[in-house]
NUFILUM-400483 format. One record per residue (C-alpha): residue in one letter; x, y, z. Coordinates in steps of 0.001 Angstrom, whole numbers, plus 500000, padded with zeros to 6 digits. Layout:
// residues N
AXYZ...
END
This chain:
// residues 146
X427833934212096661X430325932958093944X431220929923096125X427736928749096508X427653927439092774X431047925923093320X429731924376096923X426935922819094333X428901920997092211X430973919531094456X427941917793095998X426767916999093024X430614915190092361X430796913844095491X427068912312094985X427785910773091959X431084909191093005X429402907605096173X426621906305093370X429112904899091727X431002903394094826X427918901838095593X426783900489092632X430233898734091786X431218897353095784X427884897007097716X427135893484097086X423813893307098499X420580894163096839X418798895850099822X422135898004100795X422807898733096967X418782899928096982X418553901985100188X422443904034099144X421263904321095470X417602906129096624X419600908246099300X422352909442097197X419419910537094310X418065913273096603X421539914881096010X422077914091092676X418617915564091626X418442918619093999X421538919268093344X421554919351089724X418151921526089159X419901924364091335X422825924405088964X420981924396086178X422336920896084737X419140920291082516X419411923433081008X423455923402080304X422749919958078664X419914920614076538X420704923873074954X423292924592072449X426196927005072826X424740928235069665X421216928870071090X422726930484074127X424574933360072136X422344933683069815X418990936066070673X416995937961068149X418003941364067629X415513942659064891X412523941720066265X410149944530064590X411513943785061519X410605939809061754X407251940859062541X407074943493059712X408443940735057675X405437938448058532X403109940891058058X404106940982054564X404504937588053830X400708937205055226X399300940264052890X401011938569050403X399564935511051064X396114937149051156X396545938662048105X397174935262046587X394539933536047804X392271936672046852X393412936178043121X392979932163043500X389229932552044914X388346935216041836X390010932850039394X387767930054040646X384661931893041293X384448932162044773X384270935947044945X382833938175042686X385728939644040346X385082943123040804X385258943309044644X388418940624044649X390160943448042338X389391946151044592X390513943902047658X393720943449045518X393959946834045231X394096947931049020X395953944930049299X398854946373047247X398692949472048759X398956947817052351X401774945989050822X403623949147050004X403313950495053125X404560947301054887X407488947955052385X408153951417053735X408000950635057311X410263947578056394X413054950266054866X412384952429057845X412890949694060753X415645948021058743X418940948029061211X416942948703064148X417945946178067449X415112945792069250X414500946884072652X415643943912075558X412318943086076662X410415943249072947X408198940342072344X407512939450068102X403908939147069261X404291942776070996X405642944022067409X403324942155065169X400326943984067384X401982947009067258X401720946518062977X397983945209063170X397248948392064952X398599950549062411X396129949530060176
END
């Protein structure tokens, strides 16, 4: 199996040095036309089974890199999104949109659901996540807690 990659690329070599042989020393339009097309079918084939598009786009950084706390990042955005809702809470009683009294008491489980988010936060710190963990798998794992 490990010479099949290696078998790959040297088509894809070969291919691209008989595109270039033919672009620079076939003189006629028609020849240079009908080589070009046929040596594409290597080029492109070849290529996609080696992964070429994916080598070239990604990073070396993005390769290494994979999240490792992904429970946490969800946690994280929980909290950032209470938070948010217990900002916009205070924004609409401010302006009149909600009656003060209930926007207090909103506040108030809002804190609480904060401090909880807090504690599970503490708790899940320094946890890798499992392999096949999704963030959307951990962020419904947190709405269900609720």
């Amino acid at each position: 199996m490990p010479l099949r990659p290696a078998l790959d690329i040297l088509v894809l070599i070969g291919a691209l040095v008989g595109q270039a042989f033919v672009l620079y020393f076939i003189e006629s339009p028609v020849t240079r036309l009908s080589f070009g097309l046929l040596l594409l079918a290597p080029i492109v084939w070849t290529s996609s089974r080696i992964g070429l598009l994916e080598l070239i786009t990604h990073t070396a950084a993005e390769r290494v890199y994979k999240r490792r706390f992904i429970r946490l990042r969800a946690q994280v955005q929980q909290l950032l999104d209470e938070i948010r809702r217990l900002n916009w809470m205070a924004v609409d009683a401010a302006r009149g949109f909600r009656d003060r009294d209930n926007a207090l008491q909103e506040m108030d489980i809002i804190e609480t659901r904060l401090t909880e988010l807090v504690q599970q936060i503490r708790r899940t710190a320094g946890q890798i996540s499992a392999e096949g963990e999704t963030v959307r798998g951990a962020a419904d794992e947190g709405v269900a807690a609720r």
